[in-house]
N, C-alpha and C positions, 0 to 999 in steps of 0.2 A: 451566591457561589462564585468564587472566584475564579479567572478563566481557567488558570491553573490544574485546577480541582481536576482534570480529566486528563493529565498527565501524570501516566500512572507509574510508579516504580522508578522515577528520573529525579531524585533529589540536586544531584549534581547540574543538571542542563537545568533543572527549573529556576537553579538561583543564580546560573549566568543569564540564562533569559531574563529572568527579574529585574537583575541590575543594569542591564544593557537597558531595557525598557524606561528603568527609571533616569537612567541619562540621557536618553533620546525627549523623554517629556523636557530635561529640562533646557536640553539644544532646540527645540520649538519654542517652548516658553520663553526661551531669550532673543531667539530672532523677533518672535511678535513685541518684544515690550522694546526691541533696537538694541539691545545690549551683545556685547560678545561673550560668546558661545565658552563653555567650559575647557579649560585647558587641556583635562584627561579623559577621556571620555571610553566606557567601554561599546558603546554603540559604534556601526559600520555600515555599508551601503548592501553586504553580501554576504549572506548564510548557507552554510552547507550542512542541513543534518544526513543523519545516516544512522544505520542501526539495523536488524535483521528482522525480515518482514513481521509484524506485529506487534512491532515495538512504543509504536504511537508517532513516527518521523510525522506525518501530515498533523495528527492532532498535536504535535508541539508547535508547526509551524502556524497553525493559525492561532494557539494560546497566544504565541509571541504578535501576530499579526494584531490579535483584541486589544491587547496590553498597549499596542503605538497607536491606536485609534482610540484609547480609552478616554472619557472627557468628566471623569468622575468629578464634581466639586471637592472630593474630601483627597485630593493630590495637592490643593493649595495646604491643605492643613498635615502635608506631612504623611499624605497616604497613597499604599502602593498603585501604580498602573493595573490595572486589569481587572477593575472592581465584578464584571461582570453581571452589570444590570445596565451600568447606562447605555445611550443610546449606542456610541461606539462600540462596546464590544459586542453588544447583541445584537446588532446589523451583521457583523463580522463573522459572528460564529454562526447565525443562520444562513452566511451565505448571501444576505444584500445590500451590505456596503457598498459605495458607490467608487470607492479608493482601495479595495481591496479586490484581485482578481485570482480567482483560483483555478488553475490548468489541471485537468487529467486527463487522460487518456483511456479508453478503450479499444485503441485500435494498438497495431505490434510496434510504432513506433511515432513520433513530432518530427513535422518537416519542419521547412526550410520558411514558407510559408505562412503557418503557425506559429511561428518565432519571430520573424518579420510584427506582425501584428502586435505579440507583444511588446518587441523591442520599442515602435511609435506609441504606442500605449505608456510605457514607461518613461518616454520623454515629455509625458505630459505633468503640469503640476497638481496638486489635490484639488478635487471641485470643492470637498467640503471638511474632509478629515485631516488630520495632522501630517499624513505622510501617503503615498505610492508604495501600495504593497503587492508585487506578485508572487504567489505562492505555485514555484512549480513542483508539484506532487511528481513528477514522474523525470527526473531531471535524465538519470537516464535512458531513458528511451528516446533522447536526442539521438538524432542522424548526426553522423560528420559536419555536415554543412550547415544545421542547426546548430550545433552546438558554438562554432564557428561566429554563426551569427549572434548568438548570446554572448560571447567572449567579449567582441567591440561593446556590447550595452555595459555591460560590466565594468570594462574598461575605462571608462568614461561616462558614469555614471550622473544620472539627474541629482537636484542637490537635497529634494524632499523625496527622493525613490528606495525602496527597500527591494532586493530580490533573497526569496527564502525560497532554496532548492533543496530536495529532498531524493537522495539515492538510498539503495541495500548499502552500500561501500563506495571506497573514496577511488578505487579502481575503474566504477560503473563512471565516472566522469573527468573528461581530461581535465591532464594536467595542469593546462595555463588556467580553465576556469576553477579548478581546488583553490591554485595556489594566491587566489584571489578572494577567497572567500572565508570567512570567520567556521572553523570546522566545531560542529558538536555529533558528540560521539553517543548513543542514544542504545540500552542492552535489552534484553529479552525481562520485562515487569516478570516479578516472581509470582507464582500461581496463586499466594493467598491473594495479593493485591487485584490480579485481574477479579478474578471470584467477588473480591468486597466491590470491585465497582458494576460487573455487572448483579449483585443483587440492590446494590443503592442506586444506581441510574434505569436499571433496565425491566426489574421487577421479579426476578427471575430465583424461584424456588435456592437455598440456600447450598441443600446438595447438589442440586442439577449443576447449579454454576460452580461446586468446587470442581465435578468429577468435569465438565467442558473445560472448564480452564485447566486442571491436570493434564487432558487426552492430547489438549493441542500445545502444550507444553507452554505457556505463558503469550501464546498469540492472542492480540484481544478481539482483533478481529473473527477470526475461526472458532471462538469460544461462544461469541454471540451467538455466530450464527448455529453451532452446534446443541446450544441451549435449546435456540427458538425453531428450527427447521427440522422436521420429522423425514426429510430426503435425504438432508445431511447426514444423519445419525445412519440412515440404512445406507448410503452410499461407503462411508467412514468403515462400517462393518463388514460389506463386502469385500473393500480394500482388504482390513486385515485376515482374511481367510486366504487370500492368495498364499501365503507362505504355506501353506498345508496342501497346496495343488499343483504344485510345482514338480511332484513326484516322477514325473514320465513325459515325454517331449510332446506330448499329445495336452494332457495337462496345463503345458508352461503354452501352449498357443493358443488354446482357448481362454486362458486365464486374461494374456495381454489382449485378444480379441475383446471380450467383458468390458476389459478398463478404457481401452478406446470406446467402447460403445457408449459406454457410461457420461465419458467426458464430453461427447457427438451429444448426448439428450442432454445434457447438462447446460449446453449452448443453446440447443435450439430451445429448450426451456425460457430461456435469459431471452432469446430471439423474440419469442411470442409475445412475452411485455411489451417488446417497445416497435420491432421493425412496422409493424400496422398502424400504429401511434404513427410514426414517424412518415411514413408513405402517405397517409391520409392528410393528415399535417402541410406536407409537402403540396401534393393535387390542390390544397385549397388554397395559398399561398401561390399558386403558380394560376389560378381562375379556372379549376378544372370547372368544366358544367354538372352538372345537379347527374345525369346518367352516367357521368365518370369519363368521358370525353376528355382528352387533355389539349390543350392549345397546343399550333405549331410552335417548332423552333424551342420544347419544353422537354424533348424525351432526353437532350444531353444529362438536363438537372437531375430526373430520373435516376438514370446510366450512373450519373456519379453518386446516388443516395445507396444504389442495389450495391455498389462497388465497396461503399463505407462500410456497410453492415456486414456484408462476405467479411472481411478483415476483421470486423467488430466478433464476430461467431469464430473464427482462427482462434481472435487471442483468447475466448472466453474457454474456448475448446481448450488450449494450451494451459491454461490456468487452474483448468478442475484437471486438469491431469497431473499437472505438476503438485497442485495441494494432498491428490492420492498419492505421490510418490514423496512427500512430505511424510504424510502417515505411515508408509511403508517401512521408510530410514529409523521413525520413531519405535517400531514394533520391532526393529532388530536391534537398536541400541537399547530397549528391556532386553531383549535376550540376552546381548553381551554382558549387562549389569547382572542377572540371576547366572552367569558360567564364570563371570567374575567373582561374585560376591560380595562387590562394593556395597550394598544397601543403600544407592540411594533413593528415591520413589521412584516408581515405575508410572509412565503415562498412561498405559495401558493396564490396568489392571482386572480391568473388566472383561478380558480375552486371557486369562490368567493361566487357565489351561493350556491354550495354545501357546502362549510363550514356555511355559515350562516343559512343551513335548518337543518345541526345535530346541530349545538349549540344552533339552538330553541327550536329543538326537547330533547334536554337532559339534563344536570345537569354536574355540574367539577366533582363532586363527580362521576356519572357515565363514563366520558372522562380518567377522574385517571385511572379509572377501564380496562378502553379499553384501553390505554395505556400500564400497566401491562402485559397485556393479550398478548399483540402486543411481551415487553421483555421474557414473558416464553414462546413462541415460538420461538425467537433468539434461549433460552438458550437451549431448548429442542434440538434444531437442530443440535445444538455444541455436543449433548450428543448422536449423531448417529443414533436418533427417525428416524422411516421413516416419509420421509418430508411431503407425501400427509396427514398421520394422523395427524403432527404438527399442520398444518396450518388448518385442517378439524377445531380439537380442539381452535384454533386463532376463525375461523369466528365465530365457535357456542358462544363463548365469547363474544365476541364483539357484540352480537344480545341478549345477559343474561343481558350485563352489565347494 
């Protein structure tokens, strides 16, 4: 299977990656045999994908990542980068290349310090594969200062180093680092496609995965998990009843009450996998004794693991919140389609009822409105509002509108 093969719905980016890939093998290939390097070259030192969450930004950037590490014999004979069996890509794509490093984040933002590290990191040259490849998954949730720091690596770049950064939009990352970077513009895979790869990659009953990929509107991410997580499915559901409880101001505050609650267990959920892992982890690492006694001069390391994880539950918190008000937008842009009459598929069709009793009940003009209301509580959120009041403010809206 070629690396390719899992970028879904990106005809256009997979055959500028392609050809970039193919002229980077043969700028390597000619520095090793002495010769000079290709006059035109579409390969660069700096990538910027982008595209709207679900779209596959990270799973392009490591296709591209496979494809410059690939060491297939059959590229002497004329054959593409990224065969996806030799040893290069499939070090890469599981993650253990020793030339390929991949940043993400679960906390709300990358210091200043974390970028550091990679910056020295990227002035090294390959221990064993063809090129330096950082892959930053989360480009923007650079700090000022980070970013800043990135800028100089950028700017003055190693001569075997690759940086593939990955935003929502070209807005999420300043200026000077865009205007430095090769941009590919990356859209939302069409529903049949998500559907065909999670039943050929993932195993996943044929209807299950068209009506998930329908519900979450071509996100591949949210589709998986929708398929395969039985909390998802009744969290997704609760969500879409709120528009039916929004009737009376008593209503609209217990509702936002619910959805905060939801996203609070949603984290501590996600918390119970790992923080005890991680704390245990840590005690042993540090020589705790066998009755869990910790050496002196050890409680700072502690203090700063408890501090991670607090931040790490924030974003996770913020995140299942934010994918409920994802779903919320989705349940009223059906509605405005059935008051319209545009016909085109509804995400929702499995709450059929309920959409066709608000778009009796209301006006486009009024749906706009709820919609709106839906975006300035996103934005509110992004701006560190506490989330119960956001969303208090969302429901009282949405019952004005």
């Amino acid at each position: 299977m070629a690396v390719w093969d899992d970028v879904i719905g990106q005809d256009r980016v997979r055959t500028q990656l392609s050809a970039a890939a193919r002229d980077a093998d043969s700028l390597v290939t000619a520095a090793a045999a002495g010769e000079a390097a290709p006059a035109a070259s579409k390969m660069t030192h700096a990538w910027l994908f982008t595209g709207p969450p679900g779209s596959g930004r990270s799973t392009a950037a490591r296709a591209f990542a496979a494809a410059l590490q690939c060491v297939s014999p059959d590229r002497a004979l004329g054959g593409e980068p990224g065969c996806g069996f030799c040893d290069g890509c499939h070090t890469t794509l599981v993650g253990t290349h020793a030339d390929v490093e991949v940043v993400r984040t679960d906390l709300l933002s990358i210091g200043v310090k974390e970028t550091r590290d990679l910056v020295r990191r990227a002035q090294l040259s390959p221990a064993g594969g063809r090129w330096q490849v950082i892959i930053l998954e989360d480009a923007d949730r650079l700090t000022e200062g980070a970013a800043n720091v990135l800028l100089k690596a950028i700017e003055e770049p190693a001569a075997r180093t690759v940086w593939l950064l990955c935003a929502p939009s070209l807005e999420d990352v300043l200026p000077t680092i865009r205007s430095r970077c090769r941009h590919l513009t990356l859209r939302t895979p069409p529903v049949a496609a998500v559907a065909d790869v999670l039943v050929r990659r993932d195993g996943i009953a044929p209807e299950v995965a068209e009506a998930s990929a329908r519900a979450t509107q071509g996100h591949i991410g949210r589709a998986r998990r929708l398929a395969t997580d039985e909390r998802a499915r009744a969290r997704r559901s609760a969500v879409l009843k709120l528009p039916l409880r929004v009737a009376d101001i008593g209503g609209c505050l217990k509702a936002a009450q619910e959805l905060i609650d939801a996203a609070a267990e949603d984290a501590a959920q996600a918390a119970e996998e790992v923080d005890a892992k991680e704390a245990e982890e840590l005690k042993a690492a540090l020589g705790a004794a066998a009755g869990g006694r910790m050496p002196r001069g050890t409680a700072g390391a502690m203090k700063e693991l408890e501090d991670r994880q607090k931040r790490r539950r924030t974003r996770t918190q913020r995140d299942s919140l934010d994918l409920a008000l994802s779903d919320l937008t989705g349940f009223y842009r059906d509605v405005l389609a059935l008051q319209l009459g545009s016909g085109v598929a509804l995400a929702n069709e499995d709450v059929w009822d309920s959409l066709d009793r608000v778009a009796r009940d209301s006006t486009p003009e009024r749906t706009l409105r709820r919609i709106e209301a839906i975006v300035a509580c996103r934005q509110t959120l992004g701006r560190n509002v506490a989330p119960l009041l956001a969303v208090e403010a969302m429901a009282v809206a949405l019952r004005a509108a």
